[in-house]
PDB file with SEQRES, HELIX, SHEET and CRYST1 records, atoms N, CA, C and O in Angstrom:
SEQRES   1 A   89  UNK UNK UNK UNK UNK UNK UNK UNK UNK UNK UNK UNK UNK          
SEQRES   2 A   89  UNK UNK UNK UNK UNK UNK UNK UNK UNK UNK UNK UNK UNK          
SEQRES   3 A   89  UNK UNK UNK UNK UNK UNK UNK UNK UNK UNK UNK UNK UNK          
SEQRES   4 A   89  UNK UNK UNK UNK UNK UNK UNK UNK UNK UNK UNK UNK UNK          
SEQRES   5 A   89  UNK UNK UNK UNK UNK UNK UNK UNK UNK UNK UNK UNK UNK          
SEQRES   6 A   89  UNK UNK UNK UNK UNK UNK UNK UNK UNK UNK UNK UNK UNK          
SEQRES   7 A   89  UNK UNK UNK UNK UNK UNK UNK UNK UNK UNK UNK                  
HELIX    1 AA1 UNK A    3  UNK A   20  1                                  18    
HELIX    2 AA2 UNK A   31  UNK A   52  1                                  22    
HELIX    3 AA3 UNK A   64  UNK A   73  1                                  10    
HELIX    4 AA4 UNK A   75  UNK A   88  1                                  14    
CRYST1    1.000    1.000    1.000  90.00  90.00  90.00 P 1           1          
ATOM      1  N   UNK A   1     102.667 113.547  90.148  1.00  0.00           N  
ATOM      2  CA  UNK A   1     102.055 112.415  89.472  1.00  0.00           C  
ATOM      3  C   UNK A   1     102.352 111.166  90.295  1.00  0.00           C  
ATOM      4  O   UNK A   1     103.453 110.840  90.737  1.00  0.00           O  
ATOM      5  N   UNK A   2     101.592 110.742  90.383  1.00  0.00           N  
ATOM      6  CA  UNK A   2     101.669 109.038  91.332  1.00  0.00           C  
ATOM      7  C   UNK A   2     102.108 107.979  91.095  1.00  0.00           C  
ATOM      8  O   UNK A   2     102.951 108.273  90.247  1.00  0.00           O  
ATOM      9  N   UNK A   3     102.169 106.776  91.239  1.00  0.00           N  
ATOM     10  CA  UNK A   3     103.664 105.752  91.170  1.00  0.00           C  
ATOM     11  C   UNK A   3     103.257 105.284  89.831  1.00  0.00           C  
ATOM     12  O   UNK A   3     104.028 105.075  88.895  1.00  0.00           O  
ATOM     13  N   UNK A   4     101.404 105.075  89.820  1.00  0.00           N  
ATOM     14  CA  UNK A   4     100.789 104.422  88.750  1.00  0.00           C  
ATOM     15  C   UNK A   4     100.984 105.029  87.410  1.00  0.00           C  
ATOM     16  O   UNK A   4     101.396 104.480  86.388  1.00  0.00           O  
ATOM     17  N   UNK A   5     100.557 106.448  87.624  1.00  0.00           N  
ATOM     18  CA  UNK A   5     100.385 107.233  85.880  1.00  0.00           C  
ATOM     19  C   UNK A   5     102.160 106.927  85.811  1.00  0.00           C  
ATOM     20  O   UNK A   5     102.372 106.122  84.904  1.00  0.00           O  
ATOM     21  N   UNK A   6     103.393 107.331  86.483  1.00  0.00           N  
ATOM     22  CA  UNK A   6     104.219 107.191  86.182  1.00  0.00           C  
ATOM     23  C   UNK A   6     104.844 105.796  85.455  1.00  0.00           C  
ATOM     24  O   UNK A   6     105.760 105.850  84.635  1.00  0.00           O  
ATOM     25  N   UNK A   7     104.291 104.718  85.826  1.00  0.00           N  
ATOM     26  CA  UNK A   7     104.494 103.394  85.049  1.00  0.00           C  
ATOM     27  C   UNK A   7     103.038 103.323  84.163  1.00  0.00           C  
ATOM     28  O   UNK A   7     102.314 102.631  84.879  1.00  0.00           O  
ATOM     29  N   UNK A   8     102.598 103.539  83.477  1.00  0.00           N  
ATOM     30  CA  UNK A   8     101.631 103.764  82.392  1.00  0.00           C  
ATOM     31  C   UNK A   8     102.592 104.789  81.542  1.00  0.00           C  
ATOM     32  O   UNK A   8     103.128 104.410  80.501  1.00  0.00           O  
ATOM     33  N   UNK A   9     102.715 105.704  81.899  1.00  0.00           N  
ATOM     34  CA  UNK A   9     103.661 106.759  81.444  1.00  0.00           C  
ATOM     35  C   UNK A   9     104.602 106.067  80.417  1.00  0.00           C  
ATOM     36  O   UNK A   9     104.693 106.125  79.191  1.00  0.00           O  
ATOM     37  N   UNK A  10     105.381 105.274  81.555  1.00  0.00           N  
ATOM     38  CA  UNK A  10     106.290 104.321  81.025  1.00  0.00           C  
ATOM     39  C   UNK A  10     106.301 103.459  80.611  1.00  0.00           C  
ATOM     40  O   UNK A  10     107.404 102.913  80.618  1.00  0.00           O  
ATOM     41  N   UNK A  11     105.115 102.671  79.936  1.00  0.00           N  
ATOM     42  CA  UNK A  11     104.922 101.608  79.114  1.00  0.00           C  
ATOM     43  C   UNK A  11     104.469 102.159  78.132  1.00  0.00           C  
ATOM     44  O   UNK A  11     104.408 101.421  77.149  1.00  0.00           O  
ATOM     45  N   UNK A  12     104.137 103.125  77.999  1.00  0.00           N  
ATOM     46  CA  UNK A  12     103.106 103.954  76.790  1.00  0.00           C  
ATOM     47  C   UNK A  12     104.346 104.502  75.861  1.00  0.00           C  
ATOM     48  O   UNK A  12     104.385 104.441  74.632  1.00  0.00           O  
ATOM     49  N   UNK A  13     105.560 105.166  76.910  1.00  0.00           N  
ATOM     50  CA  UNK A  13     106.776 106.093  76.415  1.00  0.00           C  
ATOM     51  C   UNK A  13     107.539 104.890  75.446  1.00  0.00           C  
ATOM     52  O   UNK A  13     107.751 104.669  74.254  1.00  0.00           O  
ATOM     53  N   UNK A  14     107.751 104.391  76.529  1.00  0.00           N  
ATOM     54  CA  UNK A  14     108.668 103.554  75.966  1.00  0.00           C  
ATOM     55  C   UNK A  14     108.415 102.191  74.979  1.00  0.00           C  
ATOM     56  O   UNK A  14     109.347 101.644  74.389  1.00  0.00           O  
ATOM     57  N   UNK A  15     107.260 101.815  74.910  1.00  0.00           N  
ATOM     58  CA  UNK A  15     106.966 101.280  73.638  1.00  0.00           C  
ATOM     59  C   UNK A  15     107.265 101.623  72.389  1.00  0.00           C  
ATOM     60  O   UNK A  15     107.884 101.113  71.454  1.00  0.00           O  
ATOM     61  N   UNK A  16     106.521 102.876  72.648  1.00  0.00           N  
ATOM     62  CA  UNK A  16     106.593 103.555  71.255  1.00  0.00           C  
ATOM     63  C   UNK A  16     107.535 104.251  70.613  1.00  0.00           C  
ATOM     64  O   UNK A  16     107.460 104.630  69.444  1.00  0.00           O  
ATOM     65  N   UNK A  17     109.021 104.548  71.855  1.00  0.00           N  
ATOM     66  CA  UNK A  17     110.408 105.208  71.677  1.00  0.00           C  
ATOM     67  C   UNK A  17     110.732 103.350  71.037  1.00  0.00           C  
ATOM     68  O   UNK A  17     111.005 103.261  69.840  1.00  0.00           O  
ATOM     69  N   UNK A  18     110.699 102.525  71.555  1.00  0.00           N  
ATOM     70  CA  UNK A  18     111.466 101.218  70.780  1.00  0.00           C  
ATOM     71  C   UNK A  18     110.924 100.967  69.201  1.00  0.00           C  
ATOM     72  O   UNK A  18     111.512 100.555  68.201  1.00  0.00           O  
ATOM     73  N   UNK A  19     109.607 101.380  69.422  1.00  0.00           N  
ATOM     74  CA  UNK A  19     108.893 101.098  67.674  1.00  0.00           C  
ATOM     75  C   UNK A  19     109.373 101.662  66.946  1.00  0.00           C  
ATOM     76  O   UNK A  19     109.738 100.992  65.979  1.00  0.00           O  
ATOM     77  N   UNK A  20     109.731 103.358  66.882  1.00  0.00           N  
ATOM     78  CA  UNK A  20     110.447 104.140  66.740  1.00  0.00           C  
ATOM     79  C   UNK A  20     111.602 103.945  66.099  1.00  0.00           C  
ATOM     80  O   UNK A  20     111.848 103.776  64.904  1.00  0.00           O  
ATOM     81  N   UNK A  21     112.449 104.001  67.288  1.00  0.00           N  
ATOM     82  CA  UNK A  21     113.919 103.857  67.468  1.00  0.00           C  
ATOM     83  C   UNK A  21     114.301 102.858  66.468  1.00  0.00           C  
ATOM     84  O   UNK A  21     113.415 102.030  66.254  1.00  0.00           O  
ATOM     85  N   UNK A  22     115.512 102.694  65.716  1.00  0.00           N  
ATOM     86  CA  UNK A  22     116.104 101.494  64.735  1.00  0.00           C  
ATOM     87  C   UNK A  22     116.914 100.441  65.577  1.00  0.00           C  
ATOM     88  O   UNK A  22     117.624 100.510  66.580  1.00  0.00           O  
ATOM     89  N   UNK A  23     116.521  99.488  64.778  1.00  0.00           N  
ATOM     90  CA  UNK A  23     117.985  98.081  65.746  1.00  0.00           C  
ATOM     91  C   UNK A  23     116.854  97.957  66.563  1.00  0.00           C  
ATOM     92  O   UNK A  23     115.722  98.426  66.677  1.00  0.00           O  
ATOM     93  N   UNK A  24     117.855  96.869  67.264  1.00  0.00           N  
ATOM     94  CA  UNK A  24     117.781  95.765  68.628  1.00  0.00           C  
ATOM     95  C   UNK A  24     118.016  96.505  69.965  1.00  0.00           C  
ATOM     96  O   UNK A  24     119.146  96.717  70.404  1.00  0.00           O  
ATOM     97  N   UNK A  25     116.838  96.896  70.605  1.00  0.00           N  
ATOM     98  CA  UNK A  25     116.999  97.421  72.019  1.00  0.00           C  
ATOM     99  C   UNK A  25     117.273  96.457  72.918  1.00  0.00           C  
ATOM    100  O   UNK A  25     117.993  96.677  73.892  1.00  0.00           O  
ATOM    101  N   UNK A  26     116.673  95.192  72.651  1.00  0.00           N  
ATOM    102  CA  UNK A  26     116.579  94.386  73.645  1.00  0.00           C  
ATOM    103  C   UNK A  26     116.000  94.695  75.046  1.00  0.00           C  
ATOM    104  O   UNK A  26     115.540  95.802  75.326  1.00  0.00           O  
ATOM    105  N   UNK A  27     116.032  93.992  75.631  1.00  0.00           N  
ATOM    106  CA  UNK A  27     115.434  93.860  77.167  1.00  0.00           C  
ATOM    107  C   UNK A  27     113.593  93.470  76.773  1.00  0.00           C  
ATOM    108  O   UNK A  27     113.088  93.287  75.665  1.00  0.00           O  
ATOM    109  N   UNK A  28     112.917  93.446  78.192  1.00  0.00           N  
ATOM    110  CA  UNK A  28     111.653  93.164  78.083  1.00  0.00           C  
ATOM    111  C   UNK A  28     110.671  94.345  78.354  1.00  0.00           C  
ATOM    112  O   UNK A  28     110.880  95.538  78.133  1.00  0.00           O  
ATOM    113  N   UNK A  29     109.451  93.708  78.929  1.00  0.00           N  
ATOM    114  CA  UNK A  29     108.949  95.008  79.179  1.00  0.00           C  
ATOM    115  C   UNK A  29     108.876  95.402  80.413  1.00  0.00           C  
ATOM    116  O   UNK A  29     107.821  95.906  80.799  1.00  0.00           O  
ATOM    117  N   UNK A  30     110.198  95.230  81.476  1.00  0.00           N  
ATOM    118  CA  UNK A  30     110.638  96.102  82.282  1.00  0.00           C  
ATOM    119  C   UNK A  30     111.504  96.918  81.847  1.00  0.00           C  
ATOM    120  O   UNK A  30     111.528  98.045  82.341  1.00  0.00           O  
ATOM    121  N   UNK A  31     112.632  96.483  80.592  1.00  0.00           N  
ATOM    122  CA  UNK A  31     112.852  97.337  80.365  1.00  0.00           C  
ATOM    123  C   UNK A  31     112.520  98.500  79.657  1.00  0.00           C  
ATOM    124  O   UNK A  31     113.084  99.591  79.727  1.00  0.00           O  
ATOM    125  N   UNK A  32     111.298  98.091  78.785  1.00  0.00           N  
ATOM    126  CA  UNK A  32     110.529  99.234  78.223  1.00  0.00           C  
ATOM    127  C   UNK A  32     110.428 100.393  79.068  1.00  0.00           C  
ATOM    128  O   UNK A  32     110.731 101.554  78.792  1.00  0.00           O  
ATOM    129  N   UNK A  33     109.668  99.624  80.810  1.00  0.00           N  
ATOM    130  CA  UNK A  33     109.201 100.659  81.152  1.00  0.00           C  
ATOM    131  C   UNK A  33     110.165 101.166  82.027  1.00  0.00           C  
ATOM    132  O   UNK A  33     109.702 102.037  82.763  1.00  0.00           O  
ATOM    133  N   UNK A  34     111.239 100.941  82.182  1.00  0.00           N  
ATOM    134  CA  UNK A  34     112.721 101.604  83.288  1.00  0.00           C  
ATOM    135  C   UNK A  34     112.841 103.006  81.537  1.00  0.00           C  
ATOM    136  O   UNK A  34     112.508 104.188  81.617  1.00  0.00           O  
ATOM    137  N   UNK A  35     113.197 102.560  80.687  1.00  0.00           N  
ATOM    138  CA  UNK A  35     113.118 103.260  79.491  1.00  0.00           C  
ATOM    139  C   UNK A  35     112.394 104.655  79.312  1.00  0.00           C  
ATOM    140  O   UNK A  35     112.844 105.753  78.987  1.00  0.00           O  
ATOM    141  N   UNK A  36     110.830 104.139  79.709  1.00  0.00           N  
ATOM    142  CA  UNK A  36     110.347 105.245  79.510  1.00  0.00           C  
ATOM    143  C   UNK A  36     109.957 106.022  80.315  1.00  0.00           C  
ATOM    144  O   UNK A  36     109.834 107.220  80.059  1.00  0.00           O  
ATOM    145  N   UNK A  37     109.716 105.556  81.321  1.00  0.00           N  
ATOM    146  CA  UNK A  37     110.407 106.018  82.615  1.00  0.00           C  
ATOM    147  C   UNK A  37     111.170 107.342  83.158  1.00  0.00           C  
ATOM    148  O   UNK A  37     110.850 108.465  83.544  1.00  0.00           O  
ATOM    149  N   UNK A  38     112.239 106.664  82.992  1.00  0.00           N  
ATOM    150  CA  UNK A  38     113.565 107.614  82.083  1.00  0.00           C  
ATOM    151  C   UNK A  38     113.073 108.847  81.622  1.00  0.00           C  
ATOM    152  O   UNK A  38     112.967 109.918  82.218  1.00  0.00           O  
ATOM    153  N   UNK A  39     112.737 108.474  80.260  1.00  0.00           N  
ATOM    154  CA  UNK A  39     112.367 109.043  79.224  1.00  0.00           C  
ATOM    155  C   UNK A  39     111.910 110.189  79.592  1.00  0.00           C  
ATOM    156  O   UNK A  39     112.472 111.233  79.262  1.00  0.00           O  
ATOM    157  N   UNK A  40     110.583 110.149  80.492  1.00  0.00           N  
ATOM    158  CA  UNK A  40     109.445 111.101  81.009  1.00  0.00           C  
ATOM    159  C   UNK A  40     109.930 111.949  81.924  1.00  0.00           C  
ATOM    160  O   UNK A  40     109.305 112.955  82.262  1.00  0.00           O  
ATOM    161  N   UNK A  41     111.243 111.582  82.475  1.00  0.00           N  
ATOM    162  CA  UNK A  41     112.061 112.559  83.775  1.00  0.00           C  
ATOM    163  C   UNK A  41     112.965 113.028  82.278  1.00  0.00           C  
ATOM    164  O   UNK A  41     112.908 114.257  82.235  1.00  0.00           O  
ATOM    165  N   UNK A  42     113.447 112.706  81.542  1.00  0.00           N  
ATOM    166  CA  UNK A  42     114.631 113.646  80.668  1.00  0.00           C  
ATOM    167  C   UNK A  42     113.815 114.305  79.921  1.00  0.00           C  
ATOM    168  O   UNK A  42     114.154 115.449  79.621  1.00  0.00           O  
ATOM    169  N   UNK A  43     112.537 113.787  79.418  1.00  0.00           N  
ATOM    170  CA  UNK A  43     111.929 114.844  78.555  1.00  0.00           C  
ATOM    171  C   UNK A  43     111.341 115.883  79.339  1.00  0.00           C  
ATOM    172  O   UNK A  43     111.305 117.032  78.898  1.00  0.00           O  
ATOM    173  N   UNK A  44     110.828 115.559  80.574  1.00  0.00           N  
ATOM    174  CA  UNK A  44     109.975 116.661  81.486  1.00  0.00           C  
ATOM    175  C   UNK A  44     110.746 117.398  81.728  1.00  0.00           C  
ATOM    176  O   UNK A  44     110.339 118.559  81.707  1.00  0.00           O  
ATOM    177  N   UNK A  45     112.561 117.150  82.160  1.00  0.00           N  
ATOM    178  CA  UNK A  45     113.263 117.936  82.274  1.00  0.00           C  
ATOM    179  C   UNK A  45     114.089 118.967  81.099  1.00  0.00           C  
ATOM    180  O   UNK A  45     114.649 120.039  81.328  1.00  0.00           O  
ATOM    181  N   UNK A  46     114.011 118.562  80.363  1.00  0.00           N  
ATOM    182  CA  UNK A  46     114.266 119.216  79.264  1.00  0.00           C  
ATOM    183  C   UNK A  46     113.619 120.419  78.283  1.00  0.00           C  
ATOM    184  O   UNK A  46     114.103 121.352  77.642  1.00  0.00           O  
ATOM    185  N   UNK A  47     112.341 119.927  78.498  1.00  0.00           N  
ATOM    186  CA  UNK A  47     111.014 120.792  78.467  1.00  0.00           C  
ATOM    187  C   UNK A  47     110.728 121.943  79.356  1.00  0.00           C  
ATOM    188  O   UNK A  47     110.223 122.988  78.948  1.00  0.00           O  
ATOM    189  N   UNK A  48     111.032 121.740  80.458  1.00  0.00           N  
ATOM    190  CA  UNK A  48     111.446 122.407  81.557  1.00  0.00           C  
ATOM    191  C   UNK A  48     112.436 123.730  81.204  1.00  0.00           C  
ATOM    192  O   UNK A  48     112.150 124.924  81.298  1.00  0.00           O  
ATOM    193  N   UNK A  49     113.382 123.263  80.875  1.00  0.00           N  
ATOM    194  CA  UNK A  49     114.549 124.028  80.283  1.00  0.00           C  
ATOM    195  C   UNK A  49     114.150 124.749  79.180  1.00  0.00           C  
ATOM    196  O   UNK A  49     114.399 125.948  79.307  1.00  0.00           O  
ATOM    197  N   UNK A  50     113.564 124.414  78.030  1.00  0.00           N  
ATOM    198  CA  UNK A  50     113.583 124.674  76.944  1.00  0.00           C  
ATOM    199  C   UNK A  50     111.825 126.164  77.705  1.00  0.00           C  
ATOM    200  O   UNK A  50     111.451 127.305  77.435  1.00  0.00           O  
ATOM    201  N   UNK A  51     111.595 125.535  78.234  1.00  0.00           N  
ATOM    202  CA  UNK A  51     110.466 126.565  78.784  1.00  0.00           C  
ATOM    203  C   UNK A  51     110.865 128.153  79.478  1.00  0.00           C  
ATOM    204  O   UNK A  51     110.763 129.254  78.938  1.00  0.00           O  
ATOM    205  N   UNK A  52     111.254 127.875  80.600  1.00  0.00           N  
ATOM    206  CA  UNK A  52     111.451 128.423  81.552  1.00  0.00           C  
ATOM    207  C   UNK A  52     112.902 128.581  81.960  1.00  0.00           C  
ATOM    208  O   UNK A  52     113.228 128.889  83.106  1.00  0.00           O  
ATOM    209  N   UNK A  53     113.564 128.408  81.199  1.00  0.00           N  
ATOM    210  CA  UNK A  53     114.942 128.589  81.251  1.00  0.00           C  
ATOM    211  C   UNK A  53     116.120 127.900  82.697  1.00  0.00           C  
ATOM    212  O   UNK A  53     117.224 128.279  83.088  1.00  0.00           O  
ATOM    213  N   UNK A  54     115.324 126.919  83.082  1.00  0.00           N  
ATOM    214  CA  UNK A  54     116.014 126.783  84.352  1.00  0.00           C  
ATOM    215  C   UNK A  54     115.739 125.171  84.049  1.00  0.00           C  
ATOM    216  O   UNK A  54     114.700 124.730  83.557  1.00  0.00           O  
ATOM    217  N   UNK A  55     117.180 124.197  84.549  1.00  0.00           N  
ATOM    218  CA  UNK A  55     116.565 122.674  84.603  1.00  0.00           C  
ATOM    219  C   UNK A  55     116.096 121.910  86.261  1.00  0.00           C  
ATOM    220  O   UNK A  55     116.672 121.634  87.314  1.00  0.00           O  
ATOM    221  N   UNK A  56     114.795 121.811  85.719  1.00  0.00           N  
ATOM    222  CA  UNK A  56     114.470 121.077  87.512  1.00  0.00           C  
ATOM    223  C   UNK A  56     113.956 119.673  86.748  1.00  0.00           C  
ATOM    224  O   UNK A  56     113.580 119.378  85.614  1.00  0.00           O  
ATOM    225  N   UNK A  57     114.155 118.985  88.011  1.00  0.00           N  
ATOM    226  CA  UNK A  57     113.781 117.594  87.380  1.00  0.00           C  
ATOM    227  C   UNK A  57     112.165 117.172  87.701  1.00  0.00           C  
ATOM    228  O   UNK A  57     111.694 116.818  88.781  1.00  0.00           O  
ATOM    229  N   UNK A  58     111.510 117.323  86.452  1.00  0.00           N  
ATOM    230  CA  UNK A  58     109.958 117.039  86.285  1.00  0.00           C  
ATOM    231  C   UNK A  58     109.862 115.885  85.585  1.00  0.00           C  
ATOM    232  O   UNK A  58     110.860 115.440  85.018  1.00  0.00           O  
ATOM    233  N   UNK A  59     108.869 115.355  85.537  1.00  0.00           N  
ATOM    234  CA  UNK A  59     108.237 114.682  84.655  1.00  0.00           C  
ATOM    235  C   UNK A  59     107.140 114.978  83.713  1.00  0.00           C  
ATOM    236  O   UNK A  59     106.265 115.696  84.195  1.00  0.00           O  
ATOM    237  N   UNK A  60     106.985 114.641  82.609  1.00  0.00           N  
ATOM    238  CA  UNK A  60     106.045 114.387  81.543  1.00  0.00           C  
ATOM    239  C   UNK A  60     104.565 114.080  82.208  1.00  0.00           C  
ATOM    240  O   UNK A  60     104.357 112.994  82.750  1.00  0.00           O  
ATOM    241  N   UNK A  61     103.627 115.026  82.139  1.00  0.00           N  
ATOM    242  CA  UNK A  61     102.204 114.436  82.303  1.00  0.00           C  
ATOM    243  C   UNK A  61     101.419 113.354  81.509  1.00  0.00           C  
ATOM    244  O   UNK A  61     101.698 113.094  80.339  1.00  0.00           O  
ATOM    245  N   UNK A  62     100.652 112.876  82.038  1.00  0.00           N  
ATOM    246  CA  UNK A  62     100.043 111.617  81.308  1.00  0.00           C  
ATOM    247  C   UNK A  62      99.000 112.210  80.659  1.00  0.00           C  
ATOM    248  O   UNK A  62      97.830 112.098  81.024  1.00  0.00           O  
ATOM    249  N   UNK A  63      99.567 113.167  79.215  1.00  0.00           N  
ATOM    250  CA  UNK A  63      98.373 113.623  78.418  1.00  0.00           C  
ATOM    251  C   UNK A  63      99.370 113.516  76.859  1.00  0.00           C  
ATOM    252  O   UNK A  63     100.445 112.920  76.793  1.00  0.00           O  
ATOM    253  N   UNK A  64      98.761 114.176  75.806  1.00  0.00           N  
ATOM    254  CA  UNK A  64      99.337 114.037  74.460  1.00  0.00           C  
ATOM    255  C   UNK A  64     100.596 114.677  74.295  1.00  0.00           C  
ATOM    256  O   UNK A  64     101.585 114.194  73.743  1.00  0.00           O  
ATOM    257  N   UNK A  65     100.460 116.063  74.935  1.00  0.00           N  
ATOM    258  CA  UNK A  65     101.746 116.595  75.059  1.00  0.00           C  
ATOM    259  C   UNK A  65     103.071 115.766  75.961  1.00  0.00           C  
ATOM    260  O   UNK A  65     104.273 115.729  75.696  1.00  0.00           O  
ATOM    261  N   UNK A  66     102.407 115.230  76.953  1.00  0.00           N  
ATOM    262  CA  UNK A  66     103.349 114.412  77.959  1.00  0.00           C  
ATOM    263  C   UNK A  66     104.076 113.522  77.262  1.00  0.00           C  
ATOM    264  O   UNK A  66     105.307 113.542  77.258  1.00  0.00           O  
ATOM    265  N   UNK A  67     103.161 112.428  76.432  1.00  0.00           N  
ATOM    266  CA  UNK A  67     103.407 111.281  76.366  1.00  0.00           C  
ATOM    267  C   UNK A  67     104.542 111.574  74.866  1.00  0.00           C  
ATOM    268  O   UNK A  67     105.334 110.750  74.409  1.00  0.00           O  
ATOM    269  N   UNK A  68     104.238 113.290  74.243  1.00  0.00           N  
ATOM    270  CA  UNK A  68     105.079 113.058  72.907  1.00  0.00           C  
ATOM    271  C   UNK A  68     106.725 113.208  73.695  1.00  0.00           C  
ATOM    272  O   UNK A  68     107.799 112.672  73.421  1.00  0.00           O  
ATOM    273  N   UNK A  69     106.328 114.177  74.753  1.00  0.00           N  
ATOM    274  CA  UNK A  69     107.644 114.863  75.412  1.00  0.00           C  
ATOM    275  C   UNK A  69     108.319 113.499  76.253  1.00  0.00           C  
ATOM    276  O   UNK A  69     109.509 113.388  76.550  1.00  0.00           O  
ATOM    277  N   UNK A  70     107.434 112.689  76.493  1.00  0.00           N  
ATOM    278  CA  UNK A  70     107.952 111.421  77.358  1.00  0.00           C  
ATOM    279  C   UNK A  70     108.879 110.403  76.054  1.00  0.00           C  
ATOM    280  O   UNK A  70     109.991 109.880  76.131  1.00  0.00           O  
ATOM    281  N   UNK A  71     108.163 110.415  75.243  1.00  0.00           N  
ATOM    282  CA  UNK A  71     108.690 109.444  73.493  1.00  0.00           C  
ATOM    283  C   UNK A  71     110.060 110.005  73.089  1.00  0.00           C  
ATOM    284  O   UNK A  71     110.849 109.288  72.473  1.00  0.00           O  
ATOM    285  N   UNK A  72     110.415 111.487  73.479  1.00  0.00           N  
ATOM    286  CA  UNK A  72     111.179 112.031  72.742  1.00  0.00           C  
ATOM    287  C   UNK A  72     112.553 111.542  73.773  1.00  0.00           C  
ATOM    288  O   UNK A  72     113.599 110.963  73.481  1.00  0.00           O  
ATOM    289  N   UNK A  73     111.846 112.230  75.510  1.00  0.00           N  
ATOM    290  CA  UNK A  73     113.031 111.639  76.270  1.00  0.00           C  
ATOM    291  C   UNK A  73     113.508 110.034  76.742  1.00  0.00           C  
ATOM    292  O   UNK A  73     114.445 109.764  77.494  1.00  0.00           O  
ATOM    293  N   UNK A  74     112.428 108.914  75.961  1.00  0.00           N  
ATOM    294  CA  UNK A  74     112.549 107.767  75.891  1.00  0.00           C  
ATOM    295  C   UNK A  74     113.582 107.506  74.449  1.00  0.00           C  
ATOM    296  O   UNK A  74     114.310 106.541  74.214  1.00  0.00           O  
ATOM    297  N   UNK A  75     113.388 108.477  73.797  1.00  0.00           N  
ATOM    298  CA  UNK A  75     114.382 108.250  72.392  1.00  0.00           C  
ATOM    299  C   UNK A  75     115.682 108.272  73.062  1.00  0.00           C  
ATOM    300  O   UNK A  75     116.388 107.336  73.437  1.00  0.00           O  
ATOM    301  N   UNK A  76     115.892 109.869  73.153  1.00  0.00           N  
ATOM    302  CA  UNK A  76     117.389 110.101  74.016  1.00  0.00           C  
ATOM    303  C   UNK A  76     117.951 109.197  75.036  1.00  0.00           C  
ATOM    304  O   UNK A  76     119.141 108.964  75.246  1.00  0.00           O  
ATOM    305  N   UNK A  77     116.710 108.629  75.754  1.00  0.00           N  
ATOM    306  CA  UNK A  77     117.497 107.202  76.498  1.00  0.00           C  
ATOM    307  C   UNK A  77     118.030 106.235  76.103  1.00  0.00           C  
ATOM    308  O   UNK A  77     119.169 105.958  76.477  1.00  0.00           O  
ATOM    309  N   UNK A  78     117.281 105.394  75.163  1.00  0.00           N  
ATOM    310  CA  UNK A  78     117.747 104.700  74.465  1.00  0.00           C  
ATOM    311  C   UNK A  78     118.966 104.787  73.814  1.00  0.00           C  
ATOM    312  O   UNK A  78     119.655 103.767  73.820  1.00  0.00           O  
ATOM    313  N   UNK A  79     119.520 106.071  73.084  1.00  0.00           N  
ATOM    314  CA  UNK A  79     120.649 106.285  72.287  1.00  0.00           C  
ATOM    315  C   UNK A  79     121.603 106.490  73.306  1.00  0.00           C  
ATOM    316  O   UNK A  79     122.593 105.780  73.127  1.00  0.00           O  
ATOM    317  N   UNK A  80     121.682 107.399  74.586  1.00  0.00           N  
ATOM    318  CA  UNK A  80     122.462 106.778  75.836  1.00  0.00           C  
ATOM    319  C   UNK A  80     123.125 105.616  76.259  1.00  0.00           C  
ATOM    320  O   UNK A  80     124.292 105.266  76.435  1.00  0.00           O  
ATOM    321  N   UNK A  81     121.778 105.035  76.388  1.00  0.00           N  
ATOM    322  CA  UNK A  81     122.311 103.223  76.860  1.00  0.00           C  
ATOM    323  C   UNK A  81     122.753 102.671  75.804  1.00  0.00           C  
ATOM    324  O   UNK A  81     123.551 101.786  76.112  1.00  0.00           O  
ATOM    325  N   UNK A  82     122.567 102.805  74.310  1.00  0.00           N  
ATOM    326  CA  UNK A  82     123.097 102.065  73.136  1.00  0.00           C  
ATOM    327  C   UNK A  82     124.650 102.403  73.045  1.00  0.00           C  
ATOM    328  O   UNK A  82     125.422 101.605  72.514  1.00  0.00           O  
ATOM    329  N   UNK A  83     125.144 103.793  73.659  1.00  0.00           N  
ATOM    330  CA  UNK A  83     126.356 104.021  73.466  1.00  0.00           C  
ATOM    331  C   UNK A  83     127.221 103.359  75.160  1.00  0.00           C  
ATOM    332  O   UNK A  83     128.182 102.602  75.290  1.00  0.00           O  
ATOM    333  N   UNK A  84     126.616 103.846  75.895  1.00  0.00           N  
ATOM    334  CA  UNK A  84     127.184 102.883  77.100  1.00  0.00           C  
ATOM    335  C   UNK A  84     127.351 101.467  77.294  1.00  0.00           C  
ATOM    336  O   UNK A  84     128.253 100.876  77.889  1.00  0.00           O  
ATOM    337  N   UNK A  85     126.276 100.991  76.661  1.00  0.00           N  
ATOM    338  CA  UNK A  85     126.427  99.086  76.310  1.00  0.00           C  
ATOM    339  C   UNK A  85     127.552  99.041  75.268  1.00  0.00           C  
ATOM    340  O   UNK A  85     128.597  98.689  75.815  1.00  0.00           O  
ATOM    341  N   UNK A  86     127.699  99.272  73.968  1.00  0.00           N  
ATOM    342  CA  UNK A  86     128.691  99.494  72.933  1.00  0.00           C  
ATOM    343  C   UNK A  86     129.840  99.630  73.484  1.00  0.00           C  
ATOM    344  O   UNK A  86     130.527  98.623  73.316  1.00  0.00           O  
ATOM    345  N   UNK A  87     130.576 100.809  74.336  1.00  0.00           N  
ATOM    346  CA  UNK A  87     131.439 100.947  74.985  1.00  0.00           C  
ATOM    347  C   UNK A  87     131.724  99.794  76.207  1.00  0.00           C  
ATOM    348  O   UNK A  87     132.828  99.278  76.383  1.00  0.00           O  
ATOM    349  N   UNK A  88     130.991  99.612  76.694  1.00  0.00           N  
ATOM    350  CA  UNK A  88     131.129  98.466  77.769  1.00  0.00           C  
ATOM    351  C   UNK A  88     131.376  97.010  76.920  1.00  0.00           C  
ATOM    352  O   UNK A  88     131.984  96.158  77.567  1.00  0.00           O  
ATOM    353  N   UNK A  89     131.089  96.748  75.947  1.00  0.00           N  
ATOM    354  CA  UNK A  89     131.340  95.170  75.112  1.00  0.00           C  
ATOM    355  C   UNK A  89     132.424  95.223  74.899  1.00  0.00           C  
ATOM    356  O   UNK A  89     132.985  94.294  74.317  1.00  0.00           O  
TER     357      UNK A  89                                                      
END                                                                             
């Protein structure tokens, strides 16, 4: 997938993981899209796993299935960085 669908990817993921998600994410919409971003490599990879039994690092396609599997690994990011910021204050 190319630099573009991958940041579409990631404004699409990660919007909708913050609408989602509860509380104050903060950041803008770079960080949305570093977020979902993210998101679309942990969910592609995870999916991956949960598939085919092996973890390689993929990404989420820019289709319905992608973008739910991209939302889900934009969730898990978010709750990541919420516990690493927390710990770091």
């Amino acid at each position: 997938m190319n630099i573009i669908a991958w940041v579409i990817l990631g404004l699409i993921a990660g919007a909708i993981a913050k609408a989602i998600y509860p509380g104050d994410q903060g950041g803008g919409i770079l960080g949305t899209m570093v977020l979902g971003i993210i998101g679309a490599f942990v969910g592609g990879s995870l999916f991956s796993l949960l598939q085919n039994g092996t973890l390689a690092l993929t990404s989420a396609g820019l289709s319905i299935p992608g973008i739910f599997v991209a939302v889900l690994g934009a969730i898990i990011a978010i709750f990541l960085w919420g516990l690493f910021t927390r710990r770091a204050a």
